[in-house]
ZAMARGU-4260 file (C-alpha; in steps of 0.2 Angstrom, whole numbers, plus 5000, padded with zeros to 4 digits):
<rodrens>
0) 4922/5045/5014 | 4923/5028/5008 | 4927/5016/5023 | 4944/5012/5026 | 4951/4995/5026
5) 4964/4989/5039 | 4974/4972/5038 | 4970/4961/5057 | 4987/4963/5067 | 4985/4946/5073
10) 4987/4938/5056 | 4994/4951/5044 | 4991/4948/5026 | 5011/4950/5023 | 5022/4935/5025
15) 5039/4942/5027 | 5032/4953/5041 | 5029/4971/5049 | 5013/4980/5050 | 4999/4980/5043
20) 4993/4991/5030 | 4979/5002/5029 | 4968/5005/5013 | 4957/5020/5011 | 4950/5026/4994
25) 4939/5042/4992 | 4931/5050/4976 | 4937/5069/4974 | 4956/5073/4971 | 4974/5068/4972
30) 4981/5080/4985 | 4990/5080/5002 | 5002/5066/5005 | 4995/5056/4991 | 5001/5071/4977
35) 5017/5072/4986 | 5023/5056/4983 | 5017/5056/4968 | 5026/5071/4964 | 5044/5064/4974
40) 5041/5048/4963 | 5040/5055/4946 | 5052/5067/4949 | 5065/5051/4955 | 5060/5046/4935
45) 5063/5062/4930 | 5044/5066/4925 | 5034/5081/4925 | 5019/5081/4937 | 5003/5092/4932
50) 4995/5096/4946 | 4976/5092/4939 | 4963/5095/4952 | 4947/5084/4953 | 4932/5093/4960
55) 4921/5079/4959 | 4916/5070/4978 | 4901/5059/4969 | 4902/5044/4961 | 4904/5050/4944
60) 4922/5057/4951 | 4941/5049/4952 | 4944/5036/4965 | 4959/5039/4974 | 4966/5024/4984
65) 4980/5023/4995 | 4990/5014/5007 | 4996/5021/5025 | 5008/5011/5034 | 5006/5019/5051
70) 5004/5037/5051 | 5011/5038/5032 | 5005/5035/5013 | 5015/5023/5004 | 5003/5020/4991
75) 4991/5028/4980 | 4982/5024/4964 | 4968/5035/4955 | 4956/5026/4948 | 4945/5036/4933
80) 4929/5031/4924 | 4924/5033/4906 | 4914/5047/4900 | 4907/5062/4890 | 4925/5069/4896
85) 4934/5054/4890 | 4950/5049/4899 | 4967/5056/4900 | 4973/5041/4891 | 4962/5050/4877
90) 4975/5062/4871 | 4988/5050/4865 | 4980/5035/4861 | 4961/5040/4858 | 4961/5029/4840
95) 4963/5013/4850 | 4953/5020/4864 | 4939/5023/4852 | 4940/5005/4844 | 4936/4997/4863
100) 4922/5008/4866 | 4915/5005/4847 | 4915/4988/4853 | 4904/4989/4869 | 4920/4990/4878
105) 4919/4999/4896 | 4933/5007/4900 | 4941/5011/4916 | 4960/5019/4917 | 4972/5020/4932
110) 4986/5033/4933 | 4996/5042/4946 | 5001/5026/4954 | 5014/5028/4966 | 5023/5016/4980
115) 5037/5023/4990 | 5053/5014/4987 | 5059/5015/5005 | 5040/5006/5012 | 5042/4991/5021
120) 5039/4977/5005 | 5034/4990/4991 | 5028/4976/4982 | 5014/4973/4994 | 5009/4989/4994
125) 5008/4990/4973 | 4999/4971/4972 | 4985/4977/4986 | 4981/4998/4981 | 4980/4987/4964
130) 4969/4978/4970 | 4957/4990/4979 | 4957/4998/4962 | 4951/4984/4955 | 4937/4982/4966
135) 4932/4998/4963 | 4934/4998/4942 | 4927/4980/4940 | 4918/4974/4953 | 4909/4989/4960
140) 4907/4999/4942 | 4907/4984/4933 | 4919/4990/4921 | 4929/4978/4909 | 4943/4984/4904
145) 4961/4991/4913 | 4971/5004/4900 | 4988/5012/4910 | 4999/5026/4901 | 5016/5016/4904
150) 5033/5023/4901 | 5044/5012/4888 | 5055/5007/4902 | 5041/4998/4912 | 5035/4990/4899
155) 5039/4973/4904 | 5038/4974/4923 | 5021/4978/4922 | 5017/4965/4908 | 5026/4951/4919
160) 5019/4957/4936 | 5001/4960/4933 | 5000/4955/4915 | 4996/4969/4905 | 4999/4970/4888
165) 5008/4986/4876 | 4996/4990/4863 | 5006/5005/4855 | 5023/5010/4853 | 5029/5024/4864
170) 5022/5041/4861 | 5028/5061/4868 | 5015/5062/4883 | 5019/5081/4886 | 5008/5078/4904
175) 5024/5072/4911 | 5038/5078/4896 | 5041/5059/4894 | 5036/5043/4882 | 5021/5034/4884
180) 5015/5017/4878 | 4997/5010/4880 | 4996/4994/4892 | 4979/4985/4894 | 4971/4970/4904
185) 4952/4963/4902 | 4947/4966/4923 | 4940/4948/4920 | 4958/4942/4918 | 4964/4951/4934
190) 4948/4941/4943 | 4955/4923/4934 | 4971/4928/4943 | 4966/4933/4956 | 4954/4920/4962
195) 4969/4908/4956 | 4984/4915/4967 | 4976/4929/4980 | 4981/4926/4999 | 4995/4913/4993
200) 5011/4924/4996 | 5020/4907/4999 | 5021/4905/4980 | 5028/4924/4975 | 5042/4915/4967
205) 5032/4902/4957 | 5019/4912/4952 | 5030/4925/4944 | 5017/4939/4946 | 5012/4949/4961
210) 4994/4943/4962 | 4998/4930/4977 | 5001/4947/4987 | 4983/4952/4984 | 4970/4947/4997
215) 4960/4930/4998 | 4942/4929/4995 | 4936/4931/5011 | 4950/4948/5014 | 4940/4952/4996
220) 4921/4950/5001 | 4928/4960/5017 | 4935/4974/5008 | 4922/4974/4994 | 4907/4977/5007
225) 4914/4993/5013 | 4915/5002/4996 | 4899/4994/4991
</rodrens>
């Protein structure tokens, strides 16, 4: 088990209130509460859930990460590496995958990211499991590059919120019975913004992103020695 994280309850990291969140993140699979709100959140979209098992508890394996707001998950986020398996984003979009990695390119992909609507400030709870992710892809495996399967409809909430950018037009992903478009981000651009707006939740509004809801640099360093 990776060591878990948990905000100070004397100066919460939230600046409209309530409790503190808990981070955890473990290599293995999506199961338990984590798979169930996956499974109720998709199924609110009207997506198809495989239920993939990940057998893997080394550090070759998936990273799932969540949230817990008390005794319950509000969060998750699974974070998988590139290799000889190549990555689920690989059955729709492999050409464009494949001119990333003929580059040098290391690629890292998140999926099965899911924030329950009723959580106290679901946008919290997206910009920090985000943001463990991130330590994980990019400053613990040193990957460089963020692809997400995105659904057309998202499109631009994930481009204006965490500045990814479509690379495709939509695709039939049969994994969830739905359309798909590629999304990416270079992880060093996610740091730039990070560094830039992090800890600041005072300026949500003129940021227009969700990166002042992330942690500061010292909330960072913290979280970043446990997973080390």
């Amino acid at each position: 088990m990776i060591p878990s994280f948990k905000e100070s309850r004397r100066t919460p990291l939230n600046p409209f209130g309530g409790p503190p969140l808990e981070l955890n993140s473990d290599f293995g699979e999506l199961e338990g509460e984590a798979l169930g709100l996956v499974e109720r959140r998709y199924a609110d979209r009207g997506l198809a859930v495989a239920r993939e098992r990940f057998s893997s508890r080394n550090e070759a394996g998936d990273v799932v990460c969540t949230a817990r707001d008390g005794e319950k998950i509000v969060g998750t986020l699974t974070v998988r590496f590139d290799g000889a398996d190549g990555l689920k984003a690989d059955l729709l979009f492999a050409a464009e995958l494949a001119e990333w990695r003929s580059t040098g390119v290391t690629l890292c992909e998140f999926g099965s990211l899911a924030v329950d609507k009723h959580s106290h400030d679901p946008r919290r709870v997206l910009a920090q499991v985000f943001h463990l992710g991130y330590l994980h892809a990019h400053r613990r495996a040193r990957c460089e590059r963020l692809i997400i399967e995105v659904n057309p409809r998202h499109v631009a909430f994930y481009r204006r919120w965490l500045g990814l950018l479509p690379y495709t037009t939509a695709r039939h992903n049969p994994r969830v019975n739905a359309p798909a478009v590629l999304m990416s981000v270079d992880f060093a651009t996610v740091r730039e913004q990070i560094a830039l707006w992090g800890g600041r939740p005072e300026l949500l509004v003129s940021a227009r992103s969700l990166y002042p809801l992330a942690w500061d640099e010292a909330t960072e360093a913290a979280m970043l020695a446990k997973i080390a």
